[in-house]
C-alpha positions in Angstrom: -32.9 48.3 -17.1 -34.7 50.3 -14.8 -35.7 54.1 -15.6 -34.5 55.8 -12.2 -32.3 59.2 -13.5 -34.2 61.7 -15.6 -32.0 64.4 -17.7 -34.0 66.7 -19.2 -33.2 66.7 -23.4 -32.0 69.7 -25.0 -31.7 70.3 -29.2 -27.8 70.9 -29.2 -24.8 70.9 -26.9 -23.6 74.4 -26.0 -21.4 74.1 -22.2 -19.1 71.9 -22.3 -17.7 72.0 -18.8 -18.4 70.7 -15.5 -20.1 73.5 -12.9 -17.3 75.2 -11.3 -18.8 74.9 -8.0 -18.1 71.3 -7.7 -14.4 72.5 -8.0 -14.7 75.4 -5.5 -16.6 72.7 -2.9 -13.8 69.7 -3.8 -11.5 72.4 -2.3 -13.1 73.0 0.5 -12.5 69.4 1.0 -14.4 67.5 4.6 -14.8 70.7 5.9 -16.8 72.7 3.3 -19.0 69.3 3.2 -19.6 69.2 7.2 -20.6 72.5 7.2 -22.9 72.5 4.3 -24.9 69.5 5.7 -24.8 70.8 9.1 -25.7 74.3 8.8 -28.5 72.7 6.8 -29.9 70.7 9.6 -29.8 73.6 12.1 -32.1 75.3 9.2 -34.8 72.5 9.9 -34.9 72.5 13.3 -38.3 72.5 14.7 -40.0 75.2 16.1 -40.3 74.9 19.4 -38.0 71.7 20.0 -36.2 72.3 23.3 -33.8 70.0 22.4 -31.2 70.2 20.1 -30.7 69.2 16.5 -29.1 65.9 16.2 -27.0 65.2 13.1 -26.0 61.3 12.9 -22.7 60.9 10.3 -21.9 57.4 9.3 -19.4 56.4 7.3 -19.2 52.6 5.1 -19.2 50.7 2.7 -22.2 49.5 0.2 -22.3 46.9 -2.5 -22.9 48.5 -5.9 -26.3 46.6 -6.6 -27.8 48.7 -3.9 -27.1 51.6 -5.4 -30.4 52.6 -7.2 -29.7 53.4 -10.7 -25.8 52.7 -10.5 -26.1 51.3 -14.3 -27.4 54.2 -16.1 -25.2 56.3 -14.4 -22.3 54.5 -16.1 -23.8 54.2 -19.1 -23.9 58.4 -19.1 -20.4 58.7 -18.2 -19.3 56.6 -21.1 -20.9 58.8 -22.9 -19.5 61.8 -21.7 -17.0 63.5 -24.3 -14.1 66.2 -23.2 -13.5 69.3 -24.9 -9.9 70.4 -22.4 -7.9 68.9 -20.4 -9.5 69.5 -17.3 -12.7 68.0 -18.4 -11.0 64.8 -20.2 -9.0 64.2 -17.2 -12.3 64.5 -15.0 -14.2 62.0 -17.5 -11.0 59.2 -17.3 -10.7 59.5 -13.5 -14.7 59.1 -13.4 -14.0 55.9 -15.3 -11.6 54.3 -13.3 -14.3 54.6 -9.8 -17.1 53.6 -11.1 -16.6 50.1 -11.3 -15.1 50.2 -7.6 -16.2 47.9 -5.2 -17.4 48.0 -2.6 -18.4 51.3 -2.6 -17.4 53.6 0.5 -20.3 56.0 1.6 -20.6 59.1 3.9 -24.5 60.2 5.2 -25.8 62.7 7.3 -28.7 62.4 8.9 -30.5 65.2 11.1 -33.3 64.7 13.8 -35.4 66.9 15.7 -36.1 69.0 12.3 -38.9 69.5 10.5 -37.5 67.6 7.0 -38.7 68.6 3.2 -42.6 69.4 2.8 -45.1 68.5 0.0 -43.1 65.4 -1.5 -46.3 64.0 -2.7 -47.2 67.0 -5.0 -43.7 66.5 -6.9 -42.7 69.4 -9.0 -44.6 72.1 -7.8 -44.0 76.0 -8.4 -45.7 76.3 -4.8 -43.2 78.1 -2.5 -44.4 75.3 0.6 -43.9 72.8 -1.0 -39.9 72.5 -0.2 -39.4 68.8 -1.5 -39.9 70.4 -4.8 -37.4 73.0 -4.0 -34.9 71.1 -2.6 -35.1 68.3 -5.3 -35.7 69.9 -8.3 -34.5 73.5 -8.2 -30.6 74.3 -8.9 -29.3 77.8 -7.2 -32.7 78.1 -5.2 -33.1 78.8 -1.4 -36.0 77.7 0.5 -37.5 81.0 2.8 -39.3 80.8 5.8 -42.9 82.6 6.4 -41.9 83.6 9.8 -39.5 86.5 8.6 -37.2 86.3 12.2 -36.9 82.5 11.6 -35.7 83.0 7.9 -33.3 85.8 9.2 -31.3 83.4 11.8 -30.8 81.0 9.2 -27.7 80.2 8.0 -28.6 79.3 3.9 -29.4 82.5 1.3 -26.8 81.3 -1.4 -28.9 78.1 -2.7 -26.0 76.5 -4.4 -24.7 74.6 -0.6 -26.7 71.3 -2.3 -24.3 71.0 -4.6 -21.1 70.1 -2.1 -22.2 66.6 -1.5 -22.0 65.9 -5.3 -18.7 66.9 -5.2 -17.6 64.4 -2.3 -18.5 61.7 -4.4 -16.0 60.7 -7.0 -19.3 60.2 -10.0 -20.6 63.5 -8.5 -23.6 61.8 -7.4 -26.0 62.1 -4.0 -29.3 61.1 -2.6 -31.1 62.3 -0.1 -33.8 60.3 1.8 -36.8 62.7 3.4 -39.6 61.6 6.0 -42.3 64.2 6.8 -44.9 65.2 9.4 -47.2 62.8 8.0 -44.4 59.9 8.2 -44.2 60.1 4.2 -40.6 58.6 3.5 -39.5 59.7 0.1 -35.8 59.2 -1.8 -34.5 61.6 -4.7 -30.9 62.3 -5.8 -29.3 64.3 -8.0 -25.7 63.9 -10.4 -23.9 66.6 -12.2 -21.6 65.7 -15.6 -21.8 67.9 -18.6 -24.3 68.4 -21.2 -23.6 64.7 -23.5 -24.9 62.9 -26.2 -26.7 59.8 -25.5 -28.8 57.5 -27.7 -28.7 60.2 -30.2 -30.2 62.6 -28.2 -28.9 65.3 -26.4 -29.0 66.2 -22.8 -28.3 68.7 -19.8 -25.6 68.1 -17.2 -27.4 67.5 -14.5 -29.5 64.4 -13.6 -32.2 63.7 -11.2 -32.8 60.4 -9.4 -37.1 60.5 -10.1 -39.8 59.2 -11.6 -41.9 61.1 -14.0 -46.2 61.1 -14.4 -47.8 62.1 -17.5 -50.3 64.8 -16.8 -51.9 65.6 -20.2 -50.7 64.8 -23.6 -47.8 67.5 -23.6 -46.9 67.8 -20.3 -45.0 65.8 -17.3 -43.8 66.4 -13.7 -41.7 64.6 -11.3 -42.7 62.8 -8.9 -40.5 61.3 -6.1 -39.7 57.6 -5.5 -41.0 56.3 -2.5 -38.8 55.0 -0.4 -37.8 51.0 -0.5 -34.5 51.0 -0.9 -31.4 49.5 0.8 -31.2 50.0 4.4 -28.1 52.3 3.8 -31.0 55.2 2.0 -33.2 54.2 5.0 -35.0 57.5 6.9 -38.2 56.8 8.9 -37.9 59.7 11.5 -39.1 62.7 10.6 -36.4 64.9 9.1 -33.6 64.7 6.1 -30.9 62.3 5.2 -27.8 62.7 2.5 -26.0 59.6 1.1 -22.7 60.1 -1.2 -21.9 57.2 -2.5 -18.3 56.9 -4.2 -16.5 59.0 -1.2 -13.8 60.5 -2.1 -11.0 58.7 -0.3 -9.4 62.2 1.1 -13.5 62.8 2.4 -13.1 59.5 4.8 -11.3 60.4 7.5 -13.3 60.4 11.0 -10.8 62.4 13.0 -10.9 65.2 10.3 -14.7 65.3 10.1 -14.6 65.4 14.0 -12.2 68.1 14.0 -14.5 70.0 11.1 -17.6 69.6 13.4 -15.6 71.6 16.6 -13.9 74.0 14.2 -17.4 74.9 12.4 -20.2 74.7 14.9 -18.3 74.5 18.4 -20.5 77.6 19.7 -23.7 75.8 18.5 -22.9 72.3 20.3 -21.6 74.5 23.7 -24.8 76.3 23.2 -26.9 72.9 23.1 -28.4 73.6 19.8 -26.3 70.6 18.2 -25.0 67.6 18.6 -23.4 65.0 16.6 -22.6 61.7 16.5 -19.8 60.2 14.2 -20.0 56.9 13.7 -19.6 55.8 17.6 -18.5 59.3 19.0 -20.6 61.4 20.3 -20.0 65.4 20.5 -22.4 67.4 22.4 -22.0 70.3 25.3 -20.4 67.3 27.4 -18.3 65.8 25.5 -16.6 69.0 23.0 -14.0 69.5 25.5 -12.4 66.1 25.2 -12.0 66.5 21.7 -10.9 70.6 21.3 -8.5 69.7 24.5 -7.2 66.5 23.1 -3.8 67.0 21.7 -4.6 63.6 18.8 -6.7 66.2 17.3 -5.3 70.1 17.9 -2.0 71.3 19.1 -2.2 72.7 22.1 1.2 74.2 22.8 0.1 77.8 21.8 4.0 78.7 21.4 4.4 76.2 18.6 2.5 78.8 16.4 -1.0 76.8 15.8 -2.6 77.4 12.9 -6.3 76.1 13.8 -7.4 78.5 16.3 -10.2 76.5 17.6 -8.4 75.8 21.2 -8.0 79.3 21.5 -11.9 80.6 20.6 -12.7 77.7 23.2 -10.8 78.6 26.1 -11.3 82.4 25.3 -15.0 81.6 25.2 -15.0 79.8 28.7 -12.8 82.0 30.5 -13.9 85.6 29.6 -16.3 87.5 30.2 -18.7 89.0 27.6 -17.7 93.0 26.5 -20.0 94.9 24.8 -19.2 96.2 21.4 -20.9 98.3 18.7 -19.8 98.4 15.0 -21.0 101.0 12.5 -21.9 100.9 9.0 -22.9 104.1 7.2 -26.6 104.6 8.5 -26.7 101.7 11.4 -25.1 100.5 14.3 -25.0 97.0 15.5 -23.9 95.4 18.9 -22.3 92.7 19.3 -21.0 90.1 22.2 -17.1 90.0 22.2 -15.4 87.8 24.4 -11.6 88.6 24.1 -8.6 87.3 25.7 -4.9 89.4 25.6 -2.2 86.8 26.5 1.7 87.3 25.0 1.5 83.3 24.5 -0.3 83.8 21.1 1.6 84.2 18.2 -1.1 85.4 15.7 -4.5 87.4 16.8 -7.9 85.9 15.6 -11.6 86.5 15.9 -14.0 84.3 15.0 -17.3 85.6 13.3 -20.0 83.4 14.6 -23.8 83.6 13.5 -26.6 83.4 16.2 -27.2 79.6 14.8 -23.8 78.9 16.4 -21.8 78.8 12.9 -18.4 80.3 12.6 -18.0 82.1 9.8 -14.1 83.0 9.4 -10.9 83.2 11.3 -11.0 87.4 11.1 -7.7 88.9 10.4 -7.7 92.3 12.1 -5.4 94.8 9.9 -2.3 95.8 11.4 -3.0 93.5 14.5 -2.6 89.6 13.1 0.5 89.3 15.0 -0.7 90.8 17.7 -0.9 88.1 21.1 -4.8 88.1 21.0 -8.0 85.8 20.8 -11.8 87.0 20.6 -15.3 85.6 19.9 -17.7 87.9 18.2 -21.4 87.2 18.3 -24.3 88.9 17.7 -26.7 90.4 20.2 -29.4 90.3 18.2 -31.1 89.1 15.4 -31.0 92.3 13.4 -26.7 91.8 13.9 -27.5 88.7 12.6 -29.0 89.2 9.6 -26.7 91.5 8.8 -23.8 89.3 9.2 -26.0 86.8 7.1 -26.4 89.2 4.1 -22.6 89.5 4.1 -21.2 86.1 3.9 -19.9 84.8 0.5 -21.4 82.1 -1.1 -19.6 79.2 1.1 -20.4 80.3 3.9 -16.8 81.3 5.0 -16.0 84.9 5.0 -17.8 88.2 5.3 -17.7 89.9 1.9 -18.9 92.5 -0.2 -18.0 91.1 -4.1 -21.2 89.6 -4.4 -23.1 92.6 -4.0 -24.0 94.0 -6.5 -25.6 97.3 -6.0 -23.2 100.2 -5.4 -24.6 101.7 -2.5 -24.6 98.4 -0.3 -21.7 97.3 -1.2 -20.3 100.4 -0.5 -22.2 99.8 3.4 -20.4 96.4 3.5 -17.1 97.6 2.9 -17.4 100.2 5.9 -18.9 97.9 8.6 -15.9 95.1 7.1 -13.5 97.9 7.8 -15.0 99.1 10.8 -14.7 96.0 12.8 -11.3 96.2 12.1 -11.3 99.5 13.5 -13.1 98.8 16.4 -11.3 96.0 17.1 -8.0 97.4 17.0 -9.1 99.7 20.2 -10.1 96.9 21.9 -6.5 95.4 20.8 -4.6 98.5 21.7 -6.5 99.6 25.2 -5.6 95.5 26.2 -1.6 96.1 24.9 -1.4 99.2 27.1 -3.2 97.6 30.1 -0.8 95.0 30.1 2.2 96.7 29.4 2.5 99.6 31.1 5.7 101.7 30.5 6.1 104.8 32.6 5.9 107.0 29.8 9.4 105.5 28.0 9.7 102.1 26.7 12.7 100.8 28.5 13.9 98.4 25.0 17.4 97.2 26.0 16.5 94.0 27.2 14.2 92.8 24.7 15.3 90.3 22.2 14.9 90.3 18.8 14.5 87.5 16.9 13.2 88.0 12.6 14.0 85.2 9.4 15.0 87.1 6.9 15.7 90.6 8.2 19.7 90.6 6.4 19.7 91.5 2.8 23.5 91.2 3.2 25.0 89.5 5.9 25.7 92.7 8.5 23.9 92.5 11.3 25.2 95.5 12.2 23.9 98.0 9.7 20.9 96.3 8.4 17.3 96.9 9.6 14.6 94.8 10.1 11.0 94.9 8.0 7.8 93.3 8.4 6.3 91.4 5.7 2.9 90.6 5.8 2.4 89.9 2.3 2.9 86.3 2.6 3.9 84.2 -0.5 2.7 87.2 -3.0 5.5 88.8 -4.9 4.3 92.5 -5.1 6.7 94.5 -3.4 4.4 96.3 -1.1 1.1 96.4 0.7 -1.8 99.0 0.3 -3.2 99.2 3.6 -6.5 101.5 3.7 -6.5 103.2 7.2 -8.8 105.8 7.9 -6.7 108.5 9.7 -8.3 111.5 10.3 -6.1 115.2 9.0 -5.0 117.2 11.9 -6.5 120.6 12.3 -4.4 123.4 12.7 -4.6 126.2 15.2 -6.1 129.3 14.3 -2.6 130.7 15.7 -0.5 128.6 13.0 1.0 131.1 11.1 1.3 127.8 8.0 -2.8 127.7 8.7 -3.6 131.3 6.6 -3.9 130.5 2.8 -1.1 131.2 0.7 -1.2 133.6 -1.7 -0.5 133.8 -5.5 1.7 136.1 -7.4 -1.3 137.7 -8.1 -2.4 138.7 -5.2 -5.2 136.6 -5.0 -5.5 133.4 -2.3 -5.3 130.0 -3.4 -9.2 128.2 -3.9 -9.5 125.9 -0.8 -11.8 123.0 -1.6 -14.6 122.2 0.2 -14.8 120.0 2.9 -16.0 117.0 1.6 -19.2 114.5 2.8 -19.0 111.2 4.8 -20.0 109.5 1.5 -16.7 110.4 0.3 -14.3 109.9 3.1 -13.5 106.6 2.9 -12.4 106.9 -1.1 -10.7 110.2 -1.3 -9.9 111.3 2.1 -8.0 108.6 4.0 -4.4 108.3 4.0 -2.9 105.6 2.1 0.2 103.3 4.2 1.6 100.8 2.5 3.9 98.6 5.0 7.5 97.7 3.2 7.8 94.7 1.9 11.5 93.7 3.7 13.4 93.4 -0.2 12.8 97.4 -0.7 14.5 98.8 2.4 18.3 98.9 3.1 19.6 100.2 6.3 23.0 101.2 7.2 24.2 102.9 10.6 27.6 104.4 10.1 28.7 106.4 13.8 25.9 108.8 14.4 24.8 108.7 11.0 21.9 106.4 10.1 20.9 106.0 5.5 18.1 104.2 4.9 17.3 103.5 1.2 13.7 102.5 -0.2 13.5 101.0 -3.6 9.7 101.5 -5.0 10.8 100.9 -8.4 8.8 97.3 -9.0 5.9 98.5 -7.5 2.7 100.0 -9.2 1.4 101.9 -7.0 4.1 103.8 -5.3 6.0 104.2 -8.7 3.6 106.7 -9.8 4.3 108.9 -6.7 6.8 112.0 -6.7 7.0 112.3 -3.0 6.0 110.6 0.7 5.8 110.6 4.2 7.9 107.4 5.9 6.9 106.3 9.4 7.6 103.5 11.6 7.0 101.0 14.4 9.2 99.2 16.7 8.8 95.4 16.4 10.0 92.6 18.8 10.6 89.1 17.8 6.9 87.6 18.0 6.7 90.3 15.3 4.5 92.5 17.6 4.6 96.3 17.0 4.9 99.5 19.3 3.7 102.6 17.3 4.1 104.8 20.0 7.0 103.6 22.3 9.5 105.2 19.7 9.6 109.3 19.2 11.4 110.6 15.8 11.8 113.5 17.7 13.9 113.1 20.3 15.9 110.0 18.1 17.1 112.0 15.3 18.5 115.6 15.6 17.6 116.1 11.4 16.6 114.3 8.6 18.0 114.9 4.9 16.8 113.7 1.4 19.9 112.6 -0.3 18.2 113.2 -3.2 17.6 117.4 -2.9 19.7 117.9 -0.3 17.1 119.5 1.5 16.3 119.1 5.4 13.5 117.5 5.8 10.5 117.8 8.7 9.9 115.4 11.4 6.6 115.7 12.7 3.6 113.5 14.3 6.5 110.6 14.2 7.2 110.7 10.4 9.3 112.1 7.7 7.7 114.5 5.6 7.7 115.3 1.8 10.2 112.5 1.0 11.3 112.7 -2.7 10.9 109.6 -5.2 13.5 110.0 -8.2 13.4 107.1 -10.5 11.1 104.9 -8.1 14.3 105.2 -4.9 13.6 107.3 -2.0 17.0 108.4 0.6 17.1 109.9 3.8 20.6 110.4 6.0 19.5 110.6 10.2 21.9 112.0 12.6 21.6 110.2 15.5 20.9 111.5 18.8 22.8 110.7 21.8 21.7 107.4 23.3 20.0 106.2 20.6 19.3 102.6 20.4 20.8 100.8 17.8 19.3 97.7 18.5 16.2 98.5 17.5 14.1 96.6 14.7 11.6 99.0 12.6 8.3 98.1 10.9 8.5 100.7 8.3 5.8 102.5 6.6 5.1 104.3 3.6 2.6 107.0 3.7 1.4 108.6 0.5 
């Protein structure tokens, strides 16, 4: 039997467990993999290449006897022992594929890049020699000299390698590398667990090299060269990844099709990409076919879509470029945002794209992701982008500040994260008011409302209406951090002059604290109701309205609040200030002090919680709608 999988041998076994990334990437299913392998070829491009990066996919099928070192891979997996159910499960199910035949295969092969240097100096610590970092180095990221280059690059996280082993049911990959020089190279790599195996033990993870004896205690890899089945075939310069053993849920051309627009559908309308999947080509062409085509996206914006990417196209096309800055807590950052208002949409979006032409999420904007909206953000610059790059998780698919770890910057993360929000939501509301313009009063009698859900009891009559954007969670409320600034009194107020105590002395007023601060102990904490708390009841002019906190944690612990609300229509949009408190209810009690209580900035003041339950009785004002539907808020 050939010697083509080196694991390296280790005195005991001590894990147990397969990596965990394979099971974060297996979730990400096709299009974790497509963007992984993509993103990686727009990495490589070459410097100076006018034209764009060409990634060739293929999908097939391959007879096991030209898969190089199939043999002792099956050999290690019988050898394999589980320690939990998870891992024993993994172990049978990598059983029962690896005697499948014939074998289906995905690759991905890029062009127009620059491929893996110094293959022929194997394991080297030298940070050029990228065939040695690519192959032989786990949780390592390959940097550019040229500092800009590395900056606009979509890769920091080093562990992207690992989502081709887990397409592939063995958790195996190869990848096949031709040079400047026209040196063609193929190496590979497998992940199990650490295993017994001729009565030695071993590490988890295999690679497909050979190995050259330089003195008489030392050895380094060296890389196969590259005569192997047509399938592992790459003789233009540039990189190639084979999977053998596709998972059969991986196979499917119209998803990876649709993972290519969703992921990279700036980059391809920008020319820096194209793609070809088996015999269909996507390019700046050819994109609109597919995102217009209804086989692969809804396209009736009213059936509520879920995948957004029709949207981000046609907002991308149609509009023109606003400018917009976002803030952290020392910079500011500017940014292209292409936005569309239309009252079509059912839920507002913006996608986050890097300057490479990568989406990085679907951005929810807080208190707006019902709002009828779609926007593009990209940067204007490469410092923006850079930025954005530090930010992103690990997978490349949302901006993020857990895996920072020092205080200070993560602290700088969170406020430009919230801060687009914020900025956002201007752009949002400015749009709402353009479009709906109301001659100072709402006129609300014709609108229809429509809400699932909105009865706790079946009278349609009494009951009110509540948002819940909490989706399938079961705490009873959410904690929505807004950043609402305290209104100053006038000098004139006689309730602005300190009180004094029984002493005679005045009360210590603290002082004013930094910006440092702001965000954690000066904002105003609104949580939105979730709809199982509230009970409504309009009885003549009187109107109760009944909040049950006691489930929740974070309310429970408060003795007293502030309730607000929003009118909402039935595309669950709001209208924060179309409805006045003020000229709606003559007076507000707590039913339980008996106390009147003060309506001011449209909300109920000093609301008392007894036993987790707060109750206010409203008398009505004349012409007061009952109609209505509230979003209510609790402000504490």
């Amino acid at each position: 039997m050939s010697n083509y999988w080196k694991f390296s041998s280790i005195t005991c076994i001590e894990e147990s467990s397969f990596n965990k990334l394979l099971e974060r990437f297996y979730n990400f299913c096709i299009s974790g993999l497509v963007r992984e392998n993509i993103q990686n070829s727009l990495d490589g491009k070459l410097l100076g290449d006018s034209r764009p990066v060409l990634v060739t996919i293929k999908t097939g099928t391959i007879d096991k006897k030209d898969v190089p070192g199939l043999d002792e891979i099956k050999e290690r997996i019988l050898c394999l022992q589980g320690r939990n159910g998870y891992t024993k499960e993994t172990i049978e199910h990598m059983k029962s594929k690896m005697n499948d035949e014939p074998i289906h295969y995905i690759s991905f092969e890029d062009s127009h890049t620059k491929g893996l240097r110094g293959a022929l100096n194997g394991q080297s610590d030298s940070v050029e020699d990228t065939w040695s970092i690519y192959a032989y180095n786990k949780g390592v990221h390959t940097e550019e000299a040229d500092e800009t280059v590395e900056k606009s690059r979509g890769g920091s996280h080093g562990i992207g390698k690992i989502a081709s082993n887990a397409a592939s049911e063995l958790y195996m990959m190869y990848f096949a590398n031709c040079d400047a020089e026209g040196n063609q190279h193929l190496g590979g790599t497998v992940q199990l667990i650490e295993h017994k195996y001729k009565d030695k033990f071993y590490r988890s993870t295999g690679y497909f090299t050979d190995t050259r004896q330089i003195d008489s205690q030392t050895s380094r890899f060296y890389p196969f060269e590259n005569t192997f089945h047509e399938v592992f075939k790459k003789d233009t310069r540039g990189l190639k990844i084979i999977i053998p053993f596709l998972r059969e849920q991986f196979n499917d051309e119209k998803e990876i099709l649709r993972s290519i627009c969703d992921s990279f559908f700036i980059a391809i309308l920008q020319n820096k990409l194209e793609v070809v999947v088996n015999e269909q080509t996507l390019n700046s062409k050819t994109i609109k076919d597919y995102i217009t085509n209804e086989d692969y996206y809804e396209q009736e914006v009213a059936k509520g879509i879920t995948n957004f990417t029709p949207l981000y196209f046609h907002t991308y096309f149609k509009q023109e470029p606003l400018h917009l800055t976002i803030s952290d807590i020392r910079e500011t950052y500017n940014f292209k945002l292409y936005f569309n208002y239309d009252e079509t949409i059912p839920k507002g979006r913006v996608a986050i794209i890097r300057t490479i032409g990568m989406k990085i999420e679907d951005k929810k904007i807080t208190g707006n992701v019902n709002k009828p909206f779609n926007a593009v953000l990209i940067p204007e610059s490469i410092k923006e982008d850079a930025f954005l790059k530090s930010l992103e998780n690990e997978s490349h698919t949302e901006l993020s500040s857990d895996h920072i770890k020092d205080q200070k910057l993560q602290k700088n993360a969170k406020r430009f994260i919230n801060n687009i929000s914020k900025e956002m939501a201007k752009v949002i509301e400015e749009d709402i008011k353009k479009n709906n313009p109301t001659d100072g009063v709402m006129n609300t009698s014709d609108i229809l409302y429509v809400v699932e859900n909105q009865f706790k009891q079946e009278l349609a009559e009494v009951t009110a209406t509540v948002k819940l954007n909490q989706g399938n969670k079961d705490k009873t409320v959410v904690k929505v951090t807004t950043n609402i600034q305290k209104r100053k009194k006038s000098p004139h107020d006689p309730n602005a002059n300190p009180t004094k105590r029984p002493n005679g002395g005045l009360k210590k007023v603290k002082p004013p604290k930094n910006e440092d601060v702001y965000e954690e102990e000066r904002e105003k904490i609104r949580f939105n109701a979730h709809p199982d708390i509230v009970e409504r009841a309009i009885l003549g002019n009187k109107e109760i309205v009944r909040f049950d906190f006691s489930a929740s944690e974070e309310v429970g612990k408060v003795k007293m609040c502030d309730i607000a609300l929003a009118v909402v229509d039935g595309m669950g949009a709001e209208y924060t200030s179309e409805f006045s408190m003020s000229k709606s209810y003559a007076h507000a009690v707590d039913l339980a002090t008996g106390e009147h209580l003060k309506i001011e900035d449209n909300s109920i003041k000093g609301i008392k919680i007894k036993k987790g339950i707060a109750q206010i009785k409203l008398e009505l004002k004349p012409g007061y709608n009952k109609a209505l539907k509230f979003v209510y808020y609790v402000e504490v």
